[in-house]
SELUMLO-414396 format. One record per residue (C-alpha): residue in one letter; y, z negated, x; residue number from 0. Coordinates in Angstrom, 2 decimals, m for minus. Layout:
% residues N
  r        Y        Z        X    k
  A        Y        Z        X  NUM
...
***
This chain:
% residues 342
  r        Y        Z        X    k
  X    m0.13    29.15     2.81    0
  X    m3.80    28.63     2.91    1
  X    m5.86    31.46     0.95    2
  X    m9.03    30.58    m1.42    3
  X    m9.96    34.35    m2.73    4
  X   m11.56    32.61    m5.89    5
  X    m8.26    31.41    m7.03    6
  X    m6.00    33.68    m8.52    7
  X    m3.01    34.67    m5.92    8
  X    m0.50    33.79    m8.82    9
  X    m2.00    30.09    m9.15   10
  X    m2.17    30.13    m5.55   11
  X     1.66    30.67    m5.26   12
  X     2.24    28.17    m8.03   13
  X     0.22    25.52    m6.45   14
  X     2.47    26.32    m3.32   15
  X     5.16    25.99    m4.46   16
  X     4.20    22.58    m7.10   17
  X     3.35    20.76    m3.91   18
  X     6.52    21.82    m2.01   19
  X     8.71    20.29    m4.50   20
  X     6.49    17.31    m5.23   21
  X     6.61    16.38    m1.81   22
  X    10.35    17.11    m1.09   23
  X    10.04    20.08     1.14   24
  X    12.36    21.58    m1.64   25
  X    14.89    19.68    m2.34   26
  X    15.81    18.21    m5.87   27
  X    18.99    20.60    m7.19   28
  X    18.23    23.05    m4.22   29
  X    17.77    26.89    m5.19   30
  X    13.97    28.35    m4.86   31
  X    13.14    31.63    m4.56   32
  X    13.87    33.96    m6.80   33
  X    11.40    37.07    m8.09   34
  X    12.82    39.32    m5.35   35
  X    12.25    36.62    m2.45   36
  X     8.71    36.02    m3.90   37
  X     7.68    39.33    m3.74   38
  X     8.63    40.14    m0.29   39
  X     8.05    36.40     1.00   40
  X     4.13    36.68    m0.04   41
  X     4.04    40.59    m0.58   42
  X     3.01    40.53    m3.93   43
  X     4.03    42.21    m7.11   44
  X     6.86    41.52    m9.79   45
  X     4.56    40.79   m12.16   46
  X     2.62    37.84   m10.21   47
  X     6.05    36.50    m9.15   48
  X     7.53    36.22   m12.51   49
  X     4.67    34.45   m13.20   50
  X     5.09    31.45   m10.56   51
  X     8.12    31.05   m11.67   52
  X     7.27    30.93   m15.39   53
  X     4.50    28.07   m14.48   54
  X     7.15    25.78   m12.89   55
  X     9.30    26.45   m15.64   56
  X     6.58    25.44   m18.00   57
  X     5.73    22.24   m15.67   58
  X     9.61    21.76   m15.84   59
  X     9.76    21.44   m12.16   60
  X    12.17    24.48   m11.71   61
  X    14.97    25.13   m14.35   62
  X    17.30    28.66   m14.70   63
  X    21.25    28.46   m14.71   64
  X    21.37    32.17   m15.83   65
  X    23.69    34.32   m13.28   66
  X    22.72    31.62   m10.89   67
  X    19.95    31.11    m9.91   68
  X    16.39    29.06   m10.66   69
  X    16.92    25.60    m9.13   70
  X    14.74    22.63    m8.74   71
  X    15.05    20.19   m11.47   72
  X    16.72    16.87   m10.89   73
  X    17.21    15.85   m14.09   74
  X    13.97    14.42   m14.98   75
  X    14.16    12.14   m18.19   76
  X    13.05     8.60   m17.32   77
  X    10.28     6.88   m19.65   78
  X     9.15     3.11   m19.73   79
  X     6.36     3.24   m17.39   80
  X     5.98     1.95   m13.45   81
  X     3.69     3.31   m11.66   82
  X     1.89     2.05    m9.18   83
  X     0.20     3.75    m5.80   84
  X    m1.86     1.78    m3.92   85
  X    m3.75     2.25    m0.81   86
  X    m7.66     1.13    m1.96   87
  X    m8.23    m1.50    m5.18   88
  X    m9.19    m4.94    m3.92   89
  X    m9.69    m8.66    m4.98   90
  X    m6.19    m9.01    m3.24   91
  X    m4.05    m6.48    m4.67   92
  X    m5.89    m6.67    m7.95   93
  X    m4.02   m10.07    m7.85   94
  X    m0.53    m8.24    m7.77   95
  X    m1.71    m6.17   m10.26   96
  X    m2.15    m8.77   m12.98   97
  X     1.09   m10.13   m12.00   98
  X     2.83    m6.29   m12.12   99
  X     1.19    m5.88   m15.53  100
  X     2.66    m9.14   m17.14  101
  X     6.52    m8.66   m15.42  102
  X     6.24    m4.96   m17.05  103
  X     5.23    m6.21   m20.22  104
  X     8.60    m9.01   m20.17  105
  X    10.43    m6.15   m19.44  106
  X     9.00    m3.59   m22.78  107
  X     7.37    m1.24   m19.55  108
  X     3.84    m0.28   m19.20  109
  X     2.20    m0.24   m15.38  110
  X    m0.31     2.63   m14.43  111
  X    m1.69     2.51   m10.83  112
  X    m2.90     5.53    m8.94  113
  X    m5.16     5.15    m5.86  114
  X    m3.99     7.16    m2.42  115
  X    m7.14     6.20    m0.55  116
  X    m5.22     5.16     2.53  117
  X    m4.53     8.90     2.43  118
  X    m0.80     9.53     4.08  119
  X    m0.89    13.19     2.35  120
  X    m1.85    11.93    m1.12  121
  X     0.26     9.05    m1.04  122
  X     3.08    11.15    m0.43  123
  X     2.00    13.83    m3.08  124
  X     1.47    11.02    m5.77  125
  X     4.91     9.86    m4.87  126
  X     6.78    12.78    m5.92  127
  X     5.01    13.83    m8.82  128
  X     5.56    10.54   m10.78  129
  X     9.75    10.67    m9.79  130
  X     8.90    14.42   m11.07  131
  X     7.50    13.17   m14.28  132
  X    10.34    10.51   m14.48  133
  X     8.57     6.93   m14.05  134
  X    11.16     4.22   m14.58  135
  X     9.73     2.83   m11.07  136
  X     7.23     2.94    m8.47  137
  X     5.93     0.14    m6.41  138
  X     4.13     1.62    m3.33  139
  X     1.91    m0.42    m1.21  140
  X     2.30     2.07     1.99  141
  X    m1.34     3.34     3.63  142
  X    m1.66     1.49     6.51  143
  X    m0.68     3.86     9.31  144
  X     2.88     3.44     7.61  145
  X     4.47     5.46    10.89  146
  X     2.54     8.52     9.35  147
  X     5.18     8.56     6.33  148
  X     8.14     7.21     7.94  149
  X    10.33    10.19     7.76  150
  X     9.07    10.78     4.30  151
  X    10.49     7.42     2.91  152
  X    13.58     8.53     4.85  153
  X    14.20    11.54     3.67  154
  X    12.69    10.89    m0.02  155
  X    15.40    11.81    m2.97  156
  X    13.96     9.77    m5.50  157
  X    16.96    10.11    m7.89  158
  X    17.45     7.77   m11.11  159
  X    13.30     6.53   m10.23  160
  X    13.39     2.81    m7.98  161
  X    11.15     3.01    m5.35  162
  X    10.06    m0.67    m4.16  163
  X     8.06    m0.50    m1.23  164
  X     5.67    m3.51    m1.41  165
  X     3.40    m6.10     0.91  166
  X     3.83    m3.32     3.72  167
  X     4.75    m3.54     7.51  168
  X     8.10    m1.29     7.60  169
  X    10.88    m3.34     8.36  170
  X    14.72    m1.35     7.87  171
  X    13.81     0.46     5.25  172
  X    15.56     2.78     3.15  173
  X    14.48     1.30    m0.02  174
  X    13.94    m2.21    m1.55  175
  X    10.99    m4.48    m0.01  176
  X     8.95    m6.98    m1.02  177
  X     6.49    m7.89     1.61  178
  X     5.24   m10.79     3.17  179
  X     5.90   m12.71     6.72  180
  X     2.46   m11.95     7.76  181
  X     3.27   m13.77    11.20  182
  X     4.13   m16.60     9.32  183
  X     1.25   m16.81     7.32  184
  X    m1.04   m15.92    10.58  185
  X     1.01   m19.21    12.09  186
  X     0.15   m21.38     9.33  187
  X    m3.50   m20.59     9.29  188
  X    m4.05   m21.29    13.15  189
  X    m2.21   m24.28    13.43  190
  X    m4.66   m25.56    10.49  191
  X    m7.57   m23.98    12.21  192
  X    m7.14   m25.21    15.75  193
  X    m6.36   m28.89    14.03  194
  X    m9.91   m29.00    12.81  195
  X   m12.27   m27.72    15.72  196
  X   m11.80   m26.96    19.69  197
  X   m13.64   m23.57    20.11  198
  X   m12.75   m20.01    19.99  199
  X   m11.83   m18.25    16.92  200
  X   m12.48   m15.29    14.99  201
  X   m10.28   m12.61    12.72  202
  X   m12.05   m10.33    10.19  203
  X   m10.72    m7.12     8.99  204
  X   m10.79    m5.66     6.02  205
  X   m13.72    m2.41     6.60  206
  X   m12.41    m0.59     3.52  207
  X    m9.50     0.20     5.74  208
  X    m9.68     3.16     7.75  209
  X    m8.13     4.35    10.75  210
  X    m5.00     2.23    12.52  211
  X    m4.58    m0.57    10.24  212
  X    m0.33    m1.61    10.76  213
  X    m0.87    m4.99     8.96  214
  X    m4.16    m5.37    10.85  215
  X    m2.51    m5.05    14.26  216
  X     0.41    m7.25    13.38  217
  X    m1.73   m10.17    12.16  218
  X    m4.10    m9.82    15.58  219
  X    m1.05    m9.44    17.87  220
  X    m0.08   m12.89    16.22  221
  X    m2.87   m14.21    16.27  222
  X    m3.26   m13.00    20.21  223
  X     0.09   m14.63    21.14  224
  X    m0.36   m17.99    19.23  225
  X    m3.34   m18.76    20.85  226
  X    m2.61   m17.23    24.60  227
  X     0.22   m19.80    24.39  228
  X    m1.19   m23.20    22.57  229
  X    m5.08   m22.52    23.34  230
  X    m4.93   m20.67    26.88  231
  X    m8.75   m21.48    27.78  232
  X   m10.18   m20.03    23.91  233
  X   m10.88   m16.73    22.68  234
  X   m10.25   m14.84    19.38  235
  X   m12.95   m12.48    18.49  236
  X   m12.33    m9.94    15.80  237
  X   m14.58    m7.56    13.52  238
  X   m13.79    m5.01    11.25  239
  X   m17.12    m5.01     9.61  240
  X   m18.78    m8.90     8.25  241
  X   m22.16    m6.97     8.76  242
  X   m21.55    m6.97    12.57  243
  X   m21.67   m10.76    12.68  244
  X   m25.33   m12.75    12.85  245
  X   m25.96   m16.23    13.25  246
  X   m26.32   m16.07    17.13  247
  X   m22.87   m14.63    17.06  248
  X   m21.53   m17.52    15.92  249
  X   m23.62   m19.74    18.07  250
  X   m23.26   m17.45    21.55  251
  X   m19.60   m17.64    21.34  252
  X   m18.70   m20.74    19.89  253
  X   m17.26   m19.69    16.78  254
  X   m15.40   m23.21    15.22  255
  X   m12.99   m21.56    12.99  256
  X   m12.43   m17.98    10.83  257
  X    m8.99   m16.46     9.52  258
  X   m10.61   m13.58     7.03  259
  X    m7.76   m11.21     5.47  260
  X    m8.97   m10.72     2.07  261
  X   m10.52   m13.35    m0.29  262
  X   m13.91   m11.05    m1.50  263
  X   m14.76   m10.88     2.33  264
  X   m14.41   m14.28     2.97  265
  X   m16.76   m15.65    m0.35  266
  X   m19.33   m12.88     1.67  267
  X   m19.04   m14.58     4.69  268
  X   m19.30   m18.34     3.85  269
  X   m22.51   m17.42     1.47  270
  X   m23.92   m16.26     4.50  271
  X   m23.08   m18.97     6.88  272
  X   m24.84   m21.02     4.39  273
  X   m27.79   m18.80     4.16  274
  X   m27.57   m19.42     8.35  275
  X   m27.67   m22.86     8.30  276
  X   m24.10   m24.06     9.12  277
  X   m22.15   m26.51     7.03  278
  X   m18.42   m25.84     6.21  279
  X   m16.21   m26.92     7.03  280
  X   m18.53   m29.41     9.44  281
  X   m19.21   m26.78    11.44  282
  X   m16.72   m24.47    11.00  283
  X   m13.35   m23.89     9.54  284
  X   m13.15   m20.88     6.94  285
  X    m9.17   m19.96     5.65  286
  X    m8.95   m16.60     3.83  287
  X    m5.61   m14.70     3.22  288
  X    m4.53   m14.34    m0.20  289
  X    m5.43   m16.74    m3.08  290
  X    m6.77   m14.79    m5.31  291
  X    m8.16   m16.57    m8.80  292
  X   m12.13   m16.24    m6.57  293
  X   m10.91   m18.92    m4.12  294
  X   m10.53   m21.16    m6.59  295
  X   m13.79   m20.53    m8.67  296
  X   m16.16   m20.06    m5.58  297
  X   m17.82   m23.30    m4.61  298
  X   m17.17   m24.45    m1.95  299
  X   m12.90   m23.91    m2.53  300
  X   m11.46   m21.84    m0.50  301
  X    m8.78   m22.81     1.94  302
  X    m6.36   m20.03     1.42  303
  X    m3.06   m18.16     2.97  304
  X    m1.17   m17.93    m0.77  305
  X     0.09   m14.23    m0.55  306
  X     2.40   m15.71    m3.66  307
  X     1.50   m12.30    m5.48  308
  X     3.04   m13.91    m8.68  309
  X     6.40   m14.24    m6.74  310
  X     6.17   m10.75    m5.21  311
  X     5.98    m9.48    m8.51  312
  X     8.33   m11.05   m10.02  313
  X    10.95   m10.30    m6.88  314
  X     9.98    m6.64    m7.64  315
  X    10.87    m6.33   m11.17  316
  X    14.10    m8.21   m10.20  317
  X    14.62    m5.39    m7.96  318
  X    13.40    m2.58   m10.72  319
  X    15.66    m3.94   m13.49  320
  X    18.88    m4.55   m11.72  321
  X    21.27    m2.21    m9.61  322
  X    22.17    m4.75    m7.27  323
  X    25.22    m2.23    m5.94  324
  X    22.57    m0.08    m5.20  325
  X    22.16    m1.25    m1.90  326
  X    18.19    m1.28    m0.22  327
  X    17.41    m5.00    m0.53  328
  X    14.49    m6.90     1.67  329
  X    12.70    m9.21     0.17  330
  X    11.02   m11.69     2.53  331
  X     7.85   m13.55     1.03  332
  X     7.20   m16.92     3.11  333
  X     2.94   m17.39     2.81  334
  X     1.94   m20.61     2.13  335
  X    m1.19   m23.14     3.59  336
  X    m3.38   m24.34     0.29  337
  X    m6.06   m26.20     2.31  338
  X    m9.44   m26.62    m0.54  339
  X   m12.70   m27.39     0.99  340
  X   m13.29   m24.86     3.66  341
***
């Protein structure tokens, strides 16, 4: 246990302990340690342990079967909220939001949605303490290392909460999906792309994303293999960052067409392809990933991948309101091609 001498060693212990059974290191229904345990576990007196386990009590995390034992609570009484935890807040997933919030409204629910920051550790944390404060649901849309909380998912006890994993990579899971055939989508948009202009390509990333980006490297490794076998003789270029790219980039290597992965990028980008003299989609062929309500109101239209956000959500309160023999369910969202002006 880390120490911070400003912090009282009682709070200390409690906050120990909290995050130890918010993240599943102790088991729902399993025993914790008693006074006696404390005491010698930490070295520390009666008094101060009494008092850790008075704060869980008082948090409700821990509950007392006298002659027993104290025992982590698992019996956490479920309210009419869904919760939402979501890796960054973008023009994208914004879109899924407005489609969460009007399925939980149909269904007399509320959603909240808590940022993780593409933060494995917090992500996991937020997890268990909204099953610990009994959220009907919650729809996770994984960081995007998802390997980093693999065993987590398969391990998680998430008891009478549904956990709906959503527009993530992990394929197998232990819960119900909703995600999208990114290689389909990735398909859809080349074929279009390579239809219009003979050149070499380029795929932007999303720069809000840090570190190994799972969805990111899936798209690319599409995108890779589509045009090694179709377009042997071009080249895909790819940026994480749109203020990388200059006019003479687009000019030195023959840029003719652009797959961008979320919609507020892409309106950046075309503004300043404008501002650089090229003509779309003349020049160059733009298709963003999403379809999100700015594609349609940005001039000129977008050509879009439709992430069908509206059928995601409404796939995941399927999967939130019914048991469905409580078996893990995947479902598989097929993108489609909305070509618009770019």
């Amino acid at each position: 246990m880390e120490l911070h001498n400003h912090i009282p060693i009682y709070q200390r212990l409690t906050d120990y302990y909290r995050k130890e059974i918010i993240t599943q290191n102790l088991k729902a229904g399993s025993k914790i340690d008693s006074i006696n345990k404390i005491m010698s576990r930490h070295n520390v007196s009666r008094e101060t342990a009494k008092r850790v386990l008075k704060g869980l009590m008082d948090e409700k995390l821990v509950i007392s079967q006298p002659g027993k034992g104290t025992f982590i609570n698992s019996t956490a009484e479920l309210n009419d909220i869904w919760g939402m935890v979501i890796p960054f807040y973008s023009s994208n997933i914004e879109q899924l939001i407005i489609h969460l919030h009007h399925q939980a409204k149909l269904n007399n629910h509320r959603l909240e949605y808590y940022l993780h920051y593409n933060n494995p550790d917090e992500e996991m944390n937020l997890i268990g303490k909204l099953i610990q404060r009994g959220y009907k649901a919650i729809i996770v849309v994984p960081n995007h290392d998802e390997s980093s909380t693999g065993s987590f998912y398969r391990h998680l006890i998430p008891g009478n909460t549904k956990i709906i994993l959503a527009d993530n990579t992990m394929s197998g899971s232990y819960f119900n999906c909703a995600i999208q055939s990114y290689d389909l989508g990735v398909k859809r948009a080349i074929d279009y792309i390579t239809s219009k202009h003979s050149g070499n390509y380029l795929l932007i990333n999303n720069e809000n994303w840090q570190g190994k980006n799972l969805v990111f490297e899936l798209m690319k490794q599409t995108f890779d293999l589509i045009i090694e076998a179709k377009h042997p003789n071009l080249k895909l270029f790819h940026v994480s960052d749109i203020n990388e790219l200059t006019a003479d980039f687009f000019h030195q290597n023959n840029i003719r067409g652009v797959l961008s992965i979320q919609d507020s990028i892409s309106i950046r980008l075309i503004s300043r392809l404008k501002a650089w003299g090229f003509s779309i989609p003349e020049d160059l062929t733009v298709v963003s990933y999403g379809n999100t309500e700015l594609t349609k109101i940005f001039s000129p239209a977008i050509t879009v991948v439709d992430c069908k956000y509206e059928e995601m959500a409404s796939n995941i309160a399927h999967l939130i309101k019914y048991d469905l023999d409580r078996k893990s369910r995947q479902i598989i969202i097929q993108p489609e091609l909305i070509v618009r002006e770019t």
